[in-house]
C-alpha positions as CSV (number, residue, x, y, z in Angstrom):
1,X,101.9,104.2,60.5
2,X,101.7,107.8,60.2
3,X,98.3,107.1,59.2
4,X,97.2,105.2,62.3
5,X,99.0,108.6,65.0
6,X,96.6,110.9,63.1
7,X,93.7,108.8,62.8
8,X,94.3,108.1,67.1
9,X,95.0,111.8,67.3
10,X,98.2,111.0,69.3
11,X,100.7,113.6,67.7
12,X,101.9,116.1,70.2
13,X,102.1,119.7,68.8
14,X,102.5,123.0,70.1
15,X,98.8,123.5,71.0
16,X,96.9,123.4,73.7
17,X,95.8,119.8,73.7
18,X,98.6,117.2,73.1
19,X,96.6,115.0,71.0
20,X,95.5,117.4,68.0
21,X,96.2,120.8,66.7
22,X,93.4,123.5,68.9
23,X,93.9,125.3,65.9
24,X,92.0,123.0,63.9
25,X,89.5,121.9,66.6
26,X,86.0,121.7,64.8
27,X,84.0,119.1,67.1
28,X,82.2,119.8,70.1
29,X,84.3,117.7,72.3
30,X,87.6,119.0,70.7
31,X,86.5,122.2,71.4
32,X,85.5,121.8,75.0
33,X,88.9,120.3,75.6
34,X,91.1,123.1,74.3
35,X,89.0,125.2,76.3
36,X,89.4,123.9,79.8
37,X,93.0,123.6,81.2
38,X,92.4,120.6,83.3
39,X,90.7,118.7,80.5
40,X,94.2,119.8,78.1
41,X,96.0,118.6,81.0
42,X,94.3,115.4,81.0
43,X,94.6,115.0,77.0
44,X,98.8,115.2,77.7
45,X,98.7,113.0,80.0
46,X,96.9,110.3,78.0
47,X,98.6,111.2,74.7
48,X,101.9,110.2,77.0
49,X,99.8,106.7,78.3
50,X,98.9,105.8,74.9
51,X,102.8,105.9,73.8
52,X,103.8,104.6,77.1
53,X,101.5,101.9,76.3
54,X,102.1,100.9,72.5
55,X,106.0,100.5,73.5
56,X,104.7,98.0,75.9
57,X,102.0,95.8,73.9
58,X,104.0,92.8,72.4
59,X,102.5,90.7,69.4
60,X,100.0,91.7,67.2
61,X,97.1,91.2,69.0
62,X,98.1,93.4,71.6
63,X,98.7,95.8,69.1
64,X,95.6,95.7,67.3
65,X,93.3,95.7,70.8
66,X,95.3,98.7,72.1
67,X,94.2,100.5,68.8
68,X,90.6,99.5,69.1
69,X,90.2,100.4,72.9
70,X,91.7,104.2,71.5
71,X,89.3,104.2,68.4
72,X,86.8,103.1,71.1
73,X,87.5,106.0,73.3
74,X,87.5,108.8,70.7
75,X,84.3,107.5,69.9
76,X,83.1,108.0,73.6
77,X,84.6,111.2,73.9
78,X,83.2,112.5,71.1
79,X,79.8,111.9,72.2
80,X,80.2,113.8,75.4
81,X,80.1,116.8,73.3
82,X,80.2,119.6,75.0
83,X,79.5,117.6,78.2
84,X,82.9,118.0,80.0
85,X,81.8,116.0,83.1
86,X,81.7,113.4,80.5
87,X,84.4,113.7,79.0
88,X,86.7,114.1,82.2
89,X,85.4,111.0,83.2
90,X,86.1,109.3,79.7
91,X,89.9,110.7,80.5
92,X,89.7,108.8,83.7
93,X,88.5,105.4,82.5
94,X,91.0,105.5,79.4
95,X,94.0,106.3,81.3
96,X,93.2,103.4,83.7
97,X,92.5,101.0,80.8
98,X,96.4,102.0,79.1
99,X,97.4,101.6,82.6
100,X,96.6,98.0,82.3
101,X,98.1,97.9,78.9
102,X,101.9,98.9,80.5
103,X,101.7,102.7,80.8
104,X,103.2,104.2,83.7
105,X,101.2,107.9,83.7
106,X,99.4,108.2,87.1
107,X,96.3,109.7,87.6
108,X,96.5,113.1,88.6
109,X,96.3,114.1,92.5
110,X,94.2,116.9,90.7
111,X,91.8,114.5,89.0
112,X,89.6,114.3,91.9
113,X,85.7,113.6,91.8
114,X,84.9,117.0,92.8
115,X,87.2,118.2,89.8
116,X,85.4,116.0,87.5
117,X,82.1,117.7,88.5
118,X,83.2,120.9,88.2
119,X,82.3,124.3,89.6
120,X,78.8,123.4,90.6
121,X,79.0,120.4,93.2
122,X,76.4,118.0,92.2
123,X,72.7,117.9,93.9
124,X,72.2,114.6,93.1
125,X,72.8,111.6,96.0
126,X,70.9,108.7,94.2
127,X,74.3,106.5,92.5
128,X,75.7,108.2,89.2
129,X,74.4,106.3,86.0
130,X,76.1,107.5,83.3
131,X,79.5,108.7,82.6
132,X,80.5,111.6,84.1
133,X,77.4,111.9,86.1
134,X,78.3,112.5,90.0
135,X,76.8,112.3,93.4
136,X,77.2,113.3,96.6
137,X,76.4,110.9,99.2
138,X,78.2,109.3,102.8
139,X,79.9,106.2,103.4
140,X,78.2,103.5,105.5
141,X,81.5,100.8,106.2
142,X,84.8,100.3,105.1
143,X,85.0,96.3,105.1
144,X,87.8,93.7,104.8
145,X,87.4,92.4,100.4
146,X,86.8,88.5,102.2
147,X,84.8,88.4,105.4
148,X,86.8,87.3,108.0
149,X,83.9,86.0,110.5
150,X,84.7,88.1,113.6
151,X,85.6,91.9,113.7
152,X,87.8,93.3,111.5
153,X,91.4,93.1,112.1
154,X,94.4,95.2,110.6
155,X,96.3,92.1,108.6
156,X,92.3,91.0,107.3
157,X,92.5,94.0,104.9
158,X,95.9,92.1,103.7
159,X,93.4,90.2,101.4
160,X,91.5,93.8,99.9
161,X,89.1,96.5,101.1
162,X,85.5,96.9,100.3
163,X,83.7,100.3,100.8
164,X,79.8,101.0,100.8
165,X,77.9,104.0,100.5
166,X,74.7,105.3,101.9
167,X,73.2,105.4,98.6
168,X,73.7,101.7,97.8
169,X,77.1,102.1,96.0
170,X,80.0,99.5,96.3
171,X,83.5,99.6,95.5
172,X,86.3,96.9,96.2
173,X,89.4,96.1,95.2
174,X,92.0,93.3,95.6
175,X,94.7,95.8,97.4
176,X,95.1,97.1,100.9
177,X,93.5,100.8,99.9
178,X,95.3,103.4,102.5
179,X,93.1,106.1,101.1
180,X,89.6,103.8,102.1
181,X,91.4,102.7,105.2
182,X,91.8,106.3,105.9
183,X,87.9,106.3,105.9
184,X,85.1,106.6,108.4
185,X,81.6,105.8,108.2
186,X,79.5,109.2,108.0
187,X,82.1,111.0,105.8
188,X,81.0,112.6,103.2
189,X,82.3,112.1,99.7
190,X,81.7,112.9,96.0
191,X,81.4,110.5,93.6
192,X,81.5,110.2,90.0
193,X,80.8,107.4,87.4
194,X,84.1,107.1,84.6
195,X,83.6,103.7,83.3
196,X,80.4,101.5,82.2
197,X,81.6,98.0,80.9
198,X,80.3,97.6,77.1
199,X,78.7,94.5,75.8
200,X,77.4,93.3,79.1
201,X,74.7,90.1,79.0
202,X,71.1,91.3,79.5
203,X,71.0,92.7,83.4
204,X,74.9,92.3,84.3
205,X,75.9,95.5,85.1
206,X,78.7,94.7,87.1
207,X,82.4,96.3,86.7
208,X,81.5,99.9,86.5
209,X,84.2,102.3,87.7
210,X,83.8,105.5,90.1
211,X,86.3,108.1,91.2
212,X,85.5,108.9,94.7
213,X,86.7,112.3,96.6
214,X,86.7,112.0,100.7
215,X,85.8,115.2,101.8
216,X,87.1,114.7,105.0
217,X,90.5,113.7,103.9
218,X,90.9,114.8,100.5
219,X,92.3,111.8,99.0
220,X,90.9,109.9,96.0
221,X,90.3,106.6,94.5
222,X,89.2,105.1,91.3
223,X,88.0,101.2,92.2
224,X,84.8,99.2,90.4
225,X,81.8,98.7,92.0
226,X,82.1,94.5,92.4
227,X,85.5,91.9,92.1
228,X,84.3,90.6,88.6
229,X,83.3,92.8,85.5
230,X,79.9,92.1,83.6
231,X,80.4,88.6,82.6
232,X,82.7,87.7,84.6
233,X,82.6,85.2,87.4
């Protein structure tokens, strides 16, 4: 077992980072981590996530696809290298996936898209395509998740909420989103690509996730781009 922490590089210590000694830091992503606060902050918060989570995962096979989706990430993260858009955004899309695996760690209000891109807000507007890649662009509607045939009433968004953006992105989710709802067409927002779906069949790019700053209001939201991932449905 003692094995396994160290290998998943979940052993808090008295560093910087909660998931390895900075001390001992010798890769580029390691590195970049125990240099930036928010991105140590981050590490803490996912070293708590994973724990949260493995106390959670009954049976085996929960067990042993917990430990794969954390080998999986340390293997993202460390090709961000020094990238630490990237590896923000790898954070992100990790502490969502524990999330689904029981752990109760929120994301950070802090965690925002314009934090994930930095200093430098980003020049692009064209949709992000890889991780940790952002945009700035507008939104165009915030929709009911089901068309309900006629203009959109308040109880329609009982059944999700749908959002589109000026440079063809889409999000939706199955939950009434206050944060969308707080939304108006023309606002300008930032947005930043966390998540790309792995093994997808040829073309299906569905399922990719993007954290999404309001500029306007200041609130955030991390939702996938369509109601089924890559494969799916």
């Amino acid at each position: 077992m003692r094995y396994v922490l160290v290998l998943l590089g979940f052993i808090a210590t008295p560093a910087h980072a909660a998931s390895f000694d900075c001390a001992k830091a010798t890769t580029p992503d390691e590195q970049t981590v125990c240099s930036d606060q928010r991105l140590s902050e981050l590490d803490s918060v996912i070293s708590r996530a994973y724990s949260q989570a493995r106390q959670d995962s009954k049976g085996a096979g929960a067990q042993r696809d917990l430990l794969a989706l954390a080998r999986g990430f340390l293997k993202q993260r460390r090709a961000c290298a020094t990238d630490r858009s990237c590896i923000f955004g790898e954070y992100v899309a990790v502490l969502i996936d524990y999330r689904n695996f029981g752990a109760k760690e929120a994301i950070p209000d802090w965690a925002t898209a314009s934090a994930i891109a930095g200093d430098k807000p980003p020049s692009r507007t064209a949709l992000p395509i890889r991780v940790g890649q952002c945009a700035t662009t507008q939104i165009s509607a915030v929709t009911p998740r089901l068309d309900a045939g006629h203009p959109p009433k308040d109880e329609d968004f009982d059944s999700g909420t749908a959002i589109d953006y000026q440079n063809s992105g889409h999000q939706v989710s199955y939950d009434r989103e206050v944060a969308l709802l707080h939304s108006r067409p023309a606002d300008k927002v930032v947005m930043c690509l966390v998540w790309i779906p792995r093994d997808c069949p040829p073309g299906d790019i569905r399922g990719r996730l993007y954290t999404v700053t309001n500029s306007r209001t200041g609130e955030t939201w991390t939702l996938p781009d369509s109601q089924h991932s890559c494969g799916g449905a």
